[in-house]
C-alpha positions as CSV (number, residue, x, y, z in Angstrom):
1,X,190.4,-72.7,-12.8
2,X,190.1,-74.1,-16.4
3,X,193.2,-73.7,-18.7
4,X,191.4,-71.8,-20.8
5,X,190.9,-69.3,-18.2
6,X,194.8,-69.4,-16.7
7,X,196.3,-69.0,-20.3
8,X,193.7,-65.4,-20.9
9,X,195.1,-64.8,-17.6
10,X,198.4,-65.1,-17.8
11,X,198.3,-62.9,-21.1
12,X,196.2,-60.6,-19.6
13,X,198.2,-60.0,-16.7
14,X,201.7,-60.3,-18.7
15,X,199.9,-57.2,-21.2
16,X,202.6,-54.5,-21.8
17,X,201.4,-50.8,-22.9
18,X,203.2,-48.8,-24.9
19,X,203.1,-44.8,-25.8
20,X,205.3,-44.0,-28.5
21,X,206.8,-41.0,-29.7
22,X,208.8,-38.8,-28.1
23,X,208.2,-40.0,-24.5
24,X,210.1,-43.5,-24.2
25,X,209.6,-46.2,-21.7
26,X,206.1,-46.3,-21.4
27,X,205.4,-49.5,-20.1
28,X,202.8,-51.4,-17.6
29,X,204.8,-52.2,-14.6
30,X,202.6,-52.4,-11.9
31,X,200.4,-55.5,-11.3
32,X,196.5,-55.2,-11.9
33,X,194.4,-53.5,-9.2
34,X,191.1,-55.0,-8.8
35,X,188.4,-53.5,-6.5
36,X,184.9,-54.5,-6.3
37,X,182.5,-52.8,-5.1
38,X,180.6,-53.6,-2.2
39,X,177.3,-51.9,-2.1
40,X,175.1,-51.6,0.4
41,X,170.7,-50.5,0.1
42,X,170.3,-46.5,0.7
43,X,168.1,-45.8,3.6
44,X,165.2,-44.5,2.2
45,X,163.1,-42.9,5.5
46,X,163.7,-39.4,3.8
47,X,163.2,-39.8,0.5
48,X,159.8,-40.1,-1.7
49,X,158.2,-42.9,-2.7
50,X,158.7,-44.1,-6.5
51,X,155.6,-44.1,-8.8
52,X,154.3,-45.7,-11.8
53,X,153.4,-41.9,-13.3
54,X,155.8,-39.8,-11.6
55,X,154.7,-36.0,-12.0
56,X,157.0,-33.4,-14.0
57,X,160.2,-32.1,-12.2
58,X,159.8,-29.6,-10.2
59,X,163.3,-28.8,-8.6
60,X,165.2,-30.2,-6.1
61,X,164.0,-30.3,-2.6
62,X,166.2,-29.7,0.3
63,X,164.6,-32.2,2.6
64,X,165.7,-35.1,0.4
65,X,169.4,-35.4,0.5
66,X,171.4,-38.4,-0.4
67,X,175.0,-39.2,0.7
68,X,176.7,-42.1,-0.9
69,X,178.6,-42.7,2.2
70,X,175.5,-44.7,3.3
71,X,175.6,-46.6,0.1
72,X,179.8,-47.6,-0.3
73,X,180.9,-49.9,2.3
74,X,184.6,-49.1,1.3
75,X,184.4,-45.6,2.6
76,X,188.0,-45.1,0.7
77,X,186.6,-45.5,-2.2
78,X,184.2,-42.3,-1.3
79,X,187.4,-40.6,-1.2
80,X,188.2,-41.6,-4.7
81,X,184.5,-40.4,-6.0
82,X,185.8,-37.2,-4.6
83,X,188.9,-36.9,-6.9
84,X,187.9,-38.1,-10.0
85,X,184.4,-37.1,-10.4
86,X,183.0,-33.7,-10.7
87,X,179.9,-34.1,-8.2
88,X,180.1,-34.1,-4.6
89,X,179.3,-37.7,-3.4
90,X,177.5,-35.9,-0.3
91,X,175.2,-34.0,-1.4
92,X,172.8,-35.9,-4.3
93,X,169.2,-33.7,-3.9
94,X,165.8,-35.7,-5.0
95,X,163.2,-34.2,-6.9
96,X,160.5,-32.5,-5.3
97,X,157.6,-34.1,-7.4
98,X,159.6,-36.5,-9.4
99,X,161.0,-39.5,-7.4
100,X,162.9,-40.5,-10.2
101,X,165.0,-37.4,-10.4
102,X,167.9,-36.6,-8.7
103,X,170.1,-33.5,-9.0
104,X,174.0,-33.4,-8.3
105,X,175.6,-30.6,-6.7
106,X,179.3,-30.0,-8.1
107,X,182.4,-30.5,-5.6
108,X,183.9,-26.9,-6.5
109,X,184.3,-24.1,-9.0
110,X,187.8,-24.2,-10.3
111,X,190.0,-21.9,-13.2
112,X,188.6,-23.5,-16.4
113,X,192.0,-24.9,-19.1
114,X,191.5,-26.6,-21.6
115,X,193.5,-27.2,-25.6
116,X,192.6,-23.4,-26.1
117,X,194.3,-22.8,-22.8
118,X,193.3,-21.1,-19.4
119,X,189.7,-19.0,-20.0
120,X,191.4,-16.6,-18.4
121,X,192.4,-12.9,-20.5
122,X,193.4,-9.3,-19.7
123,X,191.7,-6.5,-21.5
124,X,193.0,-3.1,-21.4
125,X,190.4,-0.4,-22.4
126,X,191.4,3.5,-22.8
127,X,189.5,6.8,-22.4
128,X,189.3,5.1,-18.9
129,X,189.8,8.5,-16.3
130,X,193.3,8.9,-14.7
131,X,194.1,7.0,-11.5
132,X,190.8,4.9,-11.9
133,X,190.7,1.1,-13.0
134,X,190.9,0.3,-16.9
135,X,191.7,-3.0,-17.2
136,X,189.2,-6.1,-17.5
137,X,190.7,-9.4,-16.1
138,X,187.6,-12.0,-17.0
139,X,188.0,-15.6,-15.9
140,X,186.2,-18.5,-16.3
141,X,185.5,-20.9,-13.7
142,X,184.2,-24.5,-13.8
143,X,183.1,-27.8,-12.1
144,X,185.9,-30.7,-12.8
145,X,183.3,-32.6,-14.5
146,X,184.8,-35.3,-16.2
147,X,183.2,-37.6,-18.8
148,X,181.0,-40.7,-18.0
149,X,180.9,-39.4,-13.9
150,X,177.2,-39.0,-14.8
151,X,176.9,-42.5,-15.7
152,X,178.6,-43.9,-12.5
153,X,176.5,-41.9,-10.6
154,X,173.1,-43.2,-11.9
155,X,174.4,-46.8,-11.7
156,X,175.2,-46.3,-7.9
157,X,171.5,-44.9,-7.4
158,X,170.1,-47.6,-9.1
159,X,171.8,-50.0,-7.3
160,X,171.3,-48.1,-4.0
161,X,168.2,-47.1,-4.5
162,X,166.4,-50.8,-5.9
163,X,163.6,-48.7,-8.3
164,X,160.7,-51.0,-9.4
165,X,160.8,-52.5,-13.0
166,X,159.9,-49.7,-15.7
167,X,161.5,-46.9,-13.3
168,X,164.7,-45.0,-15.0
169,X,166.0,-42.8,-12.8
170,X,167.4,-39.2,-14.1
171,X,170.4,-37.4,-13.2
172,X,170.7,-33.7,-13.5
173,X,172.7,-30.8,-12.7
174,X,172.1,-28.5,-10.1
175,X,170.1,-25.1,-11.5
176,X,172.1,-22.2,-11.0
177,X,168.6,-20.4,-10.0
178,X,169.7,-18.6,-6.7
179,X,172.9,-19.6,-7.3
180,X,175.1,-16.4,-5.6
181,X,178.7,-15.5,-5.3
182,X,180.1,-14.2,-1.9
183,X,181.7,-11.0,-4.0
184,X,182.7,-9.9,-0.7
185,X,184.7,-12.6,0.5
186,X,186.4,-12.9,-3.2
187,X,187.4,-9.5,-3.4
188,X,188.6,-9.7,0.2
189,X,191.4,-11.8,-0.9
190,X,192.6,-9.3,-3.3
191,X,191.6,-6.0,-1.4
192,X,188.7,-5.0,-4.0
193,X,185.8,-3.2,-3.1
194,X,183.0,-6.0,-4.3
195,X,181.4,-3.7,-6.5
196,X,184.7,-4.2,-9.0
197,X,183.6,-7.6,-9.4
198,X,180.7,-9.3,-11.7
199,X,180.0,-12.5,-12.2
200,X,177.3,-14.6,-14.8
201,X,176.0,-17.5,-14.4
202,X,175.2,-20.4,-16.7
203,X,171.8,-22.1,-16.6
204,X,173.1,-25.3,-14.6
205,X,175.9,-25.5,-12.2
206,X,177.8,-27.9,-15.1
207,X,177.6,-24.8,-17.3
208,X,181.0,-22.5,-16.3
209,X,180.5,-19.0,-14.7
210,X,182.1,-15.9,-15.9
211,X,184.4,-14.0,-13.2
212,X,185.3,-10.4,-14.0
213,X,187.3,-8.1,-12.2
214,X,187.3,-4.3,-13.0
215,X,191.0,-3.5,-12.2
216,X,193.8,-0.9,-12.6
217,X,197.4,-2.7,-14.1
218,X,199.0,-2.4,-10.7
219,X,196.2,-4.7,-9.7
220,X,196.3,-6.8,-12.7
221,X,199.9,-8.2,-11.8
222,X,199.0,-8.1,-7.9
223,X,196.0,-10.7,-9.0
224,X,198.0,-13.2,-11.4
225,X,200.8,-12.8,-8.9
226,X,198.5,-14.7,-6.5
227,X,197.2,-17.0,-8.9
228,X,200.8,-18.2,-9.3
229,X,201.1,-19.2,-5.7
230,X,198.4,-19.7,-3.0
231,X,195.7,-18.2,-5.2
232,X,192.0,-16.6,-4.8
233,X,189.3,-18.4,-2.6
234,X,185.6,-17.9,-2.7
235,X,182.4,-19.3,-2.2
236,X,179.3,-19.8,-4.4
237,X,175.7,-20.0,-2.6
238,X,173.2,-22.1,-3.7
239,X,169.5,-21.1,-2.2
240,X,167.3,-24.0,-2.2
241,X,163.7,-23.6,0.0
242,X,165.1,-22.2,3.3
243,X,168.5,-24.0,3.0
244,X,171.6,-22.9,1.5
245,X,174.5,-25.3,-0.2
246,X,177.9,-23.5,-0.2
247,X,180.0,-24.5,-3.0
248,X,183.8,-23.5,-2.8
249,X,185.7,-21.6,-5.2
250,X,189.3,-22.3,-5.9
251,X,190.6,-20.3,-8.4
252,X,194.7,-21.1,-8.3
253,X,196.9,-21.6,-12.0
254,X,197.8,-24.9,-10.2
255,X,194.6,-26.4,-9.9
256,X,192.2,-27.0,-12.5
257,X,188.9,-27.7,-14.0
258,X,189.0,-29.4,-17.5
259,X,190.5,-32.1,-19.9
260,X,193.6,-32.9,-18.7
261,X,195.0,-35.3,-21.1
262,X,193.2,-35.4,-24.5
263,X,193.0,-38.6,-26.7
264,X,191.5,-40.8,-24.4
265,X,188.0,-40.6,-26.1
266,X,189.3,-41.7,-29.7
267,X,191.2,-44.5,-28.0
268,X,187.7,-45.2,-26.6
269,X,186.1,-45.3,-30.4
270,X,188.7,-47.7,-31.5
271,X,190.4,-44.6,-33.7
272,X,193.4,-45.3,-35.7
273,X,196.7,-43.2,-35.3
274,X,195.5,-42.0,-32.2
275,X,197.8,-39.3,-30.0
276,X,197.3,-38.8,-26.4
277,X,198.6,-34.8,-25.4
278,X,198.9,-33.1,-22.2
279,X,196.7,-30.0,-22.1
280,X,198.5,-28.9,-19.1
281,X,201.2,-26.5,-18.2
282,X,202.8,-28.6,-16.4
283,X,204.8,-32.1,-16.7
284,X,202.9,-35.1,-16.7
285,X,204.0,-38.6,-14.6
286,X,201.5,-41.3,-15.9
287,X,200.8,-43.7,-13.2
288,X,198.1,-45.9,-14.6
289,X,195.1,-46.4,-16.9
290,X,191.6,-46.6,-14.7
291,X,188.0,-47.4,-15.1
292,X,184.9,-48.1,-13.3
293,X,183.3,-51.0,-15.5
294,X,180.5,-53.2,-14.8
295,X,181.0,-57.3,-14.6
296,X,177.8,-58.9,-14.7
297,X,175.9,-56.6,-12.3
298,X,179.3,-56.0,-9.8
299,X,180.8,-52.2,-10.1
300,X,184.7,-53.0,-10.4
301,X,187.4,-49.9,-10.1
302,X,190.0,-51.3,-12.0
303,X,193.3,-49.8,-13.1
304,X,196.6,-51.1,-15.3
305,X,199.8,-49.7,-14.0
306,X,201.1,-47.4,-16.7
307,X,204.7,-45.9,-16.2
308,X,206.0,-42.9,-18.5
309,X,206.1,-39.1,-18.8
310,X,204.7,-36.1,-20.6
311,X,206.0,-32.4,-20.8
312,X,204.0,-29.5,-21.0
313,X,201.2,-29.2,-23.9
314,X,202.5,-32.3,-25.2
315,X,201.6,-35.0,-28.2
316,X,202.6,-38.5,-28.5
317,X,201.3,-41.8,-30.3
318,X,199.7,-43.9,-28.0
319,X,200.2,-47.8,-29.4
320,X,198.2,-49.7,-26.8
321,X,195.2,-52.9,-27.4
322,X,191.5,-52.0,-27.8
323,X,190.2,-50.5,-24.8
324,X,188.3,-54.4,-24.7
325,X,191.9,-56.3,-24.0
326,X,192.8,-53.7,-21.8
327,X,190.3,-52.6,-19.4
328,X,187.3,-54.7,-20.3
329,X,184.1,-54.3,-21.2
330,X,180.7,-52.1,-20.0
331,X,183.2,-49.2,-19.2
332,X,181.4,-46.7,-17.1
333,X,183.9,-44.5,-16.8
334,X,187.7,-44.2,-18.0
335,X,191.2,-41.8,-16.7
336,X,194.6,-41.6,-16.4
337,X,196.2,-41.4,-13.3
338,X,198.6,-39.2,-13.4
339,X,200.7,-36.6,-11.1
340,X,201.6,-33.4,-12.6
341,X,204.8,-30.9,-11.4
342,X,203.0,-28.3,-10.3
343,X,206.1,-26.6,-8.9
344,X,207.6,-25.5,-12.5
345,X,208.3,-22.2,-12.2
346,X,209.1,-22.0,-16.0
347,X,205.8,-24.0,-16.1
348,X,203.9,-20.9,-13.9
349,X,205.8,-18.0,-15.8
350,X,204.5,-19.2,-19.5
351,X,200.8,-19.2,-17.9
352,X,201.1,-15.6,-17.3
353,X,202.8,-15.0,-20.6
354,X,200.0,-17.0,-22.6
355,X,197.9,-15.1,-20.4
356,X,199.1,-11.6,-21.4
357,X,199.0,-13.1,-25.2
358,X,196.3,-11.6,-27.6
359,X,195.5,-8.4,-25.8
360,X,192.8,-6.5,-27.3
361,X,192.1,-2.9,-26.9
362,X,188.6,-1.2,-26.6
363,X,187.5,1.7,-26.0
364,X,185.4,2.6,-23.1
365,X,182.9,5.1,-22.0
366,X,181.1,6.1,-18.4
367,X,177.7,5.6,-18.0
368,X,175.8,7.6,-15.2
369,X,172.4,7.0,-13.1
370,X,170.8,9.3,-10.7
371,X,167.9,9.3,-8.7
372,X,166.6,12.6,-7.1
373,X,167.1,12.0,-3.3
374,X,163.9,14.1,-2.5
375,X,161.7,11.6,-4.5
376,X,162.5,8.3,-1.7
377,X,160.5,10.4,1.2
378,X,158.0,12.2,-1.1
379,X,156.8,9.2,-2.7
380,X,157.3,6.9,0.2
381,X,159.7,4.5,-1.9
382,X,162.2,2.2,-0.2
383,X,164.4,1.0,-3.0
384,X,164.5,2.1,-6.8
385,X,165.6,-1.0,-8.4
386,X,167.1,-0.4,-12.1
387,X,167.9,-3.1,-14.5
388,X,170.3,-3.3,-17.3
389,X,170.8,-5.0,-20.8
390,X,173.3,-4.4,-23.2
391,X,176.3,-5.9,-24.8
392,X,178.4,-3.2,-23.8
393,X,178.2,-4.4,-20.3
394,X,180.8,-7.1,-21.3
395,X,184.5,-6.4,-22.8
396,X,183.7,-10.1,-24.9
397,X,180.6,-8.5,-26.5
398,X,178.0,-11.2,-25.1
399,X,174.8,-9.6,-23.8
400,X,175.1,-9.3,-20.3
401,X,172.4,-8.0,-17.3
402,X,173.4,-5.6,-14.6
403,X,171.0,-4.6,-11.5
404,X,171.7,-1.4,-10.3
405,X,169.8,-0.6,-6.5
406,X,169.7,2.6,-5.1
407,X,168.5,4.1,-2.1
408,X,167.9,7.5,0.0
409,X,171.9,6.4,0.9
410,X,172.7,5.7,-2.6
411,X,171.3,7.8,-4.9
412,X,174.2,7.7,-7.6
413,X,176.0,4.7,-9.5
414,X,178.2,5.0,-12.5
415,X,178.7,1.8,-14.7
416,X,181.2,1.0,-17.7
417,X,180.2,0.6,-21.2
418,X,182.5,-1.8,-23.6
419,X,182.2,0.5,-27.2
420,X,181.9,-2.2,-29.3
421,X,180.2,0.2,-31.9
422,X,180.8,3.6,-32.2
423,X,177.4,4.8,-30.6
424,X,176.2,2.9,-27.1
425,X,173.2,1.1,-26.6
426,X,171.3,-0.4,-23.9
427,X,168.0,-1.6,-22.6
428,X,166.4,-0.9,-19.2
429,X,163.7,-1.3,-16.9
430,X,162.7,0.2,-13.9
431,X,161.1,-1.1,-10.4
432,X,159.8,0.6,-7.4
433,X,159.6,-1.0,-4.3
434,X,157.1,1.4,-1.7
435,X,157.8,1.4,2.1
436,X,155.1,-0.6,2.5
437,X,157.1,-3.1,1.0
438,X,155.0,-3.5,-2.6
439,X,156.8,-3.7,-5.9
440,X,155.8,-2.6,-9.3
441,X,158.0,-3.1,-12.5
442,X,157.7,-2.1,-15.9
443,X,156.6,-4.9,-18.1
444,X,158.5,-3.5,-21.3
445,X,162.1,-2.9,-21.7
446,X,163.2,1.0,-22.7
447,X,166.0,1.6,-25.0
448,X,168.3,4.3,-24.7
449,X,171.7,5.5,-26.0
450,X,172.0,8.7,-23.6
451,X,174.6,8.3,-21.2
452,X,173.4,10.2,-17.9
453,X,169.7,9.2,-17.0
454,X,168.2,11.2,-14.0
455,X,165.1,9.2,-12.8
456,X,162.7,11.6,-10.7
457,X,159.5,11.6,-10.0
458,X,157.4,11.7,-12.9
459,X,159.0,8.4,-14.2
460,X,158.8,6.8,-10.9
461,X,154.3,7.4,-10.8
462,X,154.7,6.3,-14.1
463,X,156.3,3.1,-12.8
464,X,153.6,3.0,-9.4
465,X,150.3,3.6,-11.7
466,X,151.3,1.5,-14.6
467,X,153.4,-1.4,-14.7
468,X,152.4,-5.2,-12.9
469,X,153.7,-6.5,-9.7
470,X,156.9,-8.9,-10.3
């Protein structure tokens, strides 16, 4: 080895970083850890040939799944994909007409924190009826994407994968298009009937989901009681072709989706003054500063022992070289590691305080669908299918849609309205699905603020002789 090279070594290695501020003693001391990573090609029997003029995307296909255990010959570094990226390093999905696209299926759904805190809030509503449910506990969950995981995942395709010159491959995230929650295993784990439960779903599975639960405030303590401890565990469905991918749901106060320590992206842009703070709730042991990064064309995880500690929600100065002198260059993806005190009681009892924080009150009102019973055998129907639209389904205001089913068994639903303005409004539609198993739905959308609707049979042959086939 040149001198040259010893003496950028030796500096390199003899590097000291420092966070200042209230948190003292923030210094390297462990020694480098250097991995490279040894890749091997990805067997590509199942997968679709690249082409010069690849076709639009068409969704994923279930036939053509990739693993990335077949692609790492350090199979404990699969394990690390696991914790620090958002995507599950099993399950990459290529495109049915489009070689060149490949979808990513997230690892699981988790309570969504973040500077603004837990998406989590309790809304109590009145003119709610005595001894029935009047509180709104909405939640939102997310994937634990974190930045630049995209980018490490397209390098290890392309590397795996050995596309022709003029190829770029394309990573996306999984469409949420038949994407279902088991409500009935959720609300088994708090003793709900499912139909107290709603959730909405984003576009993509990188987009959150919105969890509400229709409660009463008995309930409402019962539910962050558990959140507190072993939590809420569910599942979300993915339909794809005649396959399914189950996607876990982990919704605890001690696990987490989200930015966990914010800063690191200014540090990144070579910033001045820049702070690192703990978003969490909880205290923060730094272990070490980590990156994938690219040396030539060799995928290093590499990592600078950093030693120190954060408390809850908290800012400090962080006085450390460019992110050039520390970690390198062609940075691919950059974290702390870090363990956090998730056994802080004090830590668990501000969640549910912030939690509580900001309640709002709005009023709430009961709105009623019937159909006639003697209409399912006259007109030969198996299912009247009744969908809703309105902003009033949603104690946030957002414009949410509610199906409503009903059959010769259930011929009478209730639903609650949010009175955001003093008179409620909402759009429907109606479909009719025969015994004969054909389905008819109006094309146009009915507005209506009238609070009982009776649907018999002169707007169900209205329905059968007028509106298109879905």
């Amino acid at each position: 080895m040149s001198r040259i090279k010893t003496c950028w070594l030796l500096l390199f290695m003899g590097l000291f970083l420092f966070l200042g501020g209230e948190a003292p003693g923030l210094a390297q001391t462990r020694p480098v850890k250097l991995i490279r990573l040894e890749l091997k090609p990805l067997p590509l029997k199942k997968l679709k040939p690249f082409t010069e003029r690849p076709s639009p995307p068409s969704g994923p296909d279930p036939a053509r799944v990739l693993d990335l255990a077949d692609l790492l010959e350090d199979q404990s570094l699969l394990q690390d994909l696991g914790k620090v990226t958002g995507f599950d390093p099993h399950y990459i999905l290529q495109d049915k007409s489009a070689p060149h696209v490949f979808y990513y299926v997230p690892r699981a759904f988790l309570l969504l924190c973040d500077e603004a805190g837990y998406h989590l809030g309790v809304q109590y509503n009145y003119q709610a009826r005595p001894g029935e449910p009047s509180v709104t506990l909405n939640m939102d969950l997310a994937a634990p994407f974190q930045a630049g995981d995209t980018r490490l995942l397209k390098h290890l395709l392309r590397e795996g994968l050995k596309p022709p010159p003029g190829i770029t491959l394309k990573v996306k995230a999984l469409p949420a298009l038949g994407a279902e929650v088991n409500l009935e295993a959720l609300a088994s784990g708090v003793a709900l009937p499912a139909e107290r439960l709603h959730v909405v779903l984003g576009a993509h599975l990188r987009k959150p989901l919105r969890l509400s639960m229709l409660l009463t405030p008995e309930e409402v303590e019962e539910v962050l009681t558990q959140l507190a401890s072993e939590g809420l565990v569910g599942e979300l469905v993915v339909g794809i072709g005649d396959k399914t991918i189950p996607i876990p749901l982990e919704i605890r106060f001690t696990e987490f989706a989200g930015p966990k320590v914010q800063g690191l992206e200014d540090w990144l842009q070579h910033k001045k003054q820049v702070k690192i703070r703990n978003l969490t709730y909880f205290p923060m042991r730094l272990q070490g500063l980590c990156a994938y990064r690219l040396q030539g064309s060799t995928l290093e995880r590499y990592c600078r022992g950093v030693k120190g500690s954060l408390r809850p929600r908290q800012a400090v100065p962080l006085r450390i070289p460019p992110p050039e002198k520390v970690l390198g260059r062609n940075l691919l993806m950059v974290w702390f590691d870090f363990r956090l005190d998730t056994s802080c009681k004090e830590c668990l009892a501000r969640i549910q305080q912030e939690v509580r924080r900001g309640v709002s009150l709005t009023p709430t009102t009961i709105l009623t669908w019937e159909v006639i019973p003697s209409t399912f055998e006259k007109m030969g129907l198996y299912k009247v299918v009744v969908e809703l639209r309105s902003r009033g389904l949603s104690a946030s205001g957002k414009e949410t849609t509610k199906v409503l089913a009903f059959s010769p068994e259930e011929t009478h639903q209730e639903v609650l309205l949010y009175l955001h303005e003093k008179q409620p409004r909402y759009l429907y539609r109606l479909q009719v699905v025969t015994q004969d198993g054909e389905q008819f739905r109006q094309e146009d959308w009915q507005q209506s603020d009238r609070l009982t609707q009776i649907i018999g049979k002169k707007q169900l042959e209205e329905v059968l002789f007028s509106a298109k086939t879905p």
